[in-house]
C-alpha positions as CSV (number, residue, x, y, z in Angstrom):
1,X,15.1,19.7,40.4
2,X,13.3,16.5,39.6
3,X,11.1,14.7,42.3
4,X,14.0,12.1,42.8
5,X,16.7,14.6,43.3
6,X,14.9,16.5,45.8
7,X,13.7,13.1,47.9
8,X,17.9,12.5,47.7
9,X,18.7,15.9,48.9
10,X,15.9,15.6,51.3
11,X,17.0,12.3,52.9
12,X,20.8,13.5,52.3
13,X,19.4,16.5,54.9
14,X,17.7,14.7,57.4
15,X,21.0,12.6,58.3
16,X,23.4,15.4,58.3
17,X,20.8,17.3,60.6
18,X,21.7,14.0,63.0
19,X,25.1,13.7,62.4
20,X,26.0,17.2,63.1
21,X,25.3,16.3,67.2
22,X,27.3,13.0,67.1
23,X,30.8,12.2,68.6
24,X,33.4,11.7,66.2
25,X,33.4,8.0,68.2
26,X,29.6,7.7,67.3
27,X,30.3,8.7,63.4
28,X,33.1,6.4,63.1
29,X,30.7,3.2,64.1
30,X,28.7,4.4,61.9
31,X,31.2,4.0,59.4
32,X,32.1,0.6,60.6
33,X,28.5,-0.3,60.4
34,X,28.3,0.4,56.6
35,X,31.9,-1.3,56.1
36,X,29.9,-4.7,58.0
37,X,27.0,-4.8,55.5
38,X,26.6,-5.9,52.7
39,X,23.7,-4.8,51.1
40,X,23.0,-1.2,49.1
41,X,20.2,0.6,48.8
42,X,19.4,4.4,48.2
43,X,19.0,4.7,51.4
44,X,22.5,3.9,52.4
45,X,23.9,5.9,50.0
46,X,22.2,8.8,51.3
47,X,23.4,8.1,54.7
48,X,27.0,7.7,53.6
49,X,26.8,10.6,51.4
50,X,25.8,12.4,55.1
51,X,28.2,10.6,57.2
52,X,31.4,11.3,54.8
53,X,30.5,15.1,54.4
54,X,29.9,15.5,58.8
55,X,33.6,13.7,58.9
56,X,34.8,15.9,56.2
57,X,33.2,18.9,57.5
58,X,35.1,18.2,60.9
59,X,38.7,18.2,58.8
60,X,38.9,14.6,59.4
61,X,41.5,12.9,56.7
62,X,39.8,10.5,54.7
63,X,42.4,9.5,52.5
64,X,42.6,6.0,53.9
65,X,38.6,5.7,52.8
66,X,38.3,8.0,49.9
67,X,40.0,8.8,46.8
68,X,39.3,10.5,43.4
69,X,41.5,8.2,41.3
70,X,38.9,8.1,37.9
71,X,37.9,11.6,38.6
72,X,34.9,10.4,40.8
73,X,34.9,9.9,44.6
74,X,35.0,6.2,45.7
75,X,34.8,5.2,48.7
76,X,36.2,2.2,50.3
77,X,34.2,0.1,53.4
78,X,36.6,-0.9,55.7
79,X,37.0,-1.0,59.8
80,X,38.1,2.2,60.7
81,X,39.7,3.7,63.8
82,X,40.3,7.6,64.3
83,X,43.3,8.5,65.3
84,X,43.5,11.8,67.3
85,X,47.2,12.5,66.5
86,X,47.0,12.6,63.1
87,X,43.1,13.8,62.8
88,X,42.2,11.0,60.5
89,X,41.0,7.7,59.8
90,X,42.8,4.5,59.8
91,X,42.1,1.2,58.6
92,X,42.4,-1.6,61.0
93,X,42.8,-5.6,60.5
């Protein structure tokens, strides 16, 4: 693994280490935080990686915000709400 691979995974660790003891309510601002900015660094792409996989992990539905369409995962950064019924994300206006 090279030097920049393991500082991903490393960073990738340390916020799924702090997601794992946040509400679904807290990981969902989250979200809505990253769908606010504007601006991309590696940092925030380690944090998103984090977030999505906690969300996933907790069988959230993601299909509003995710989707595999050119056989990599995108992710779309829009306001979300979760709704309990359904277990999954929802965009809102």
């Amino acid at each position: 693994m090279t030097k920049t691979n393991s500082y991903a995974q490393e960073r990738i660790g340390f916020y799924e280490a702090r997601f794992t003891s946040e509400t679904i309510h807290q990981l969902v601002t989250n979200f809505n935080s990253l769908a606010s900015s504007r601006g991309w660094t590696a940092e925030r792409s380690y944090y998103s990686s984090a977030l999505t996989h906690e969300m996933q992990r907790r069988g959230i539905d993601l299909t509003a915000i995710m989707s595999n369409d050119t056989g990599q995962q995108t992710i779309r950064y829009v306001r979300v709400a979760y709704d309990e019924t359904s277990h999954a994300l929802l965009p809102i206006a």
